[in-house]
N, C-alpha and C positions, 0 to 999 in steps of 0.2 A: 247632694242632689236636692235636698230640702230648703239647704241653703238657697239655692239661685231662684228654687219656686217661690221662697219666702223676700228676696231680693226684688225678683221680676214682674212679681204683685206692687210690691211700694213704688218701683218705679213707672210703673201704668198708672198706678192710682194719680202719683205727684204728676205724672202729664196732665191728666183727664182734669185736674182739681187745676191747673196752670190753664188750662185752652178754658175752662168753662167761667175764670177769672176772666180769662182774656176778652172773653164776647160779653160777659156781662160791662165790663168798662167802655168796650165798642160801640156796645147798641145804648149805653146813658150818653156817649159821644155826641152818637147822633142822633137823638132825640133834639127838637128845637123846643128854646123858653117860650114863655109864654110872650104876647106882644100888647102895645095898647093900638086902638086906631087912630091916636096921630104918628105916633113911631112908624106903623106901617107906611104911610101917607109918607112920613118924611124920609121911608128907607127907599123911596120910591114902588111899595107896593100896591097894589090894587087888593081890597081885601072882596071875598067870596065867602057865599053859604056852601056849606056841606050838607047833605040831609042828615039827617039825624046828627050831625057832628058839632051842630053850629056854627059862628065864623071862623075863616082862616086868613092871613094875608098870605097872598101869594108874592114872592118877594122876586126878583129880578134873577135871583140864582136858580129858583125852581124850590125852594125852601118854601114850607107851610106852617109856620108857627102859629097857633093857638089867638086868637085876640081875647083879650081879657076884660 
């Protein structure tokens, strides 16, 4: 009986440690680079203020990458 308590603990852990890799690699995925404002201009974006965030291009896909 100890056995499977001691079993069924590592195998939740190794999920929990598997899924919480898995989202950290997702959300660096989808994080955008940073842009310049001719790239934007030339990826066909229109760049925009944030308040407080300062510029972004807003790019044809709906994408907000940073301008630099």
């Amino acid at each position: 009986m100890r056995m499977r308590r001691i079993l069924g603990l590592a195998l939740a852990s190794a999920t929990l440690a598997g899924m919480s890799a898995f989202g950290a690699v997702s959300a660096g995925a989808a994080s955008s680079p940073n842009i310049s404002r001719d790239e934007c201009t030339a990826a066909g974006g229109q760049i925009a203020s944030v308040a407080y965030g300062g510029d972004v291009c807003v790019l044809p896909d709906g994408t907000k990458p940073r301008i630099t």
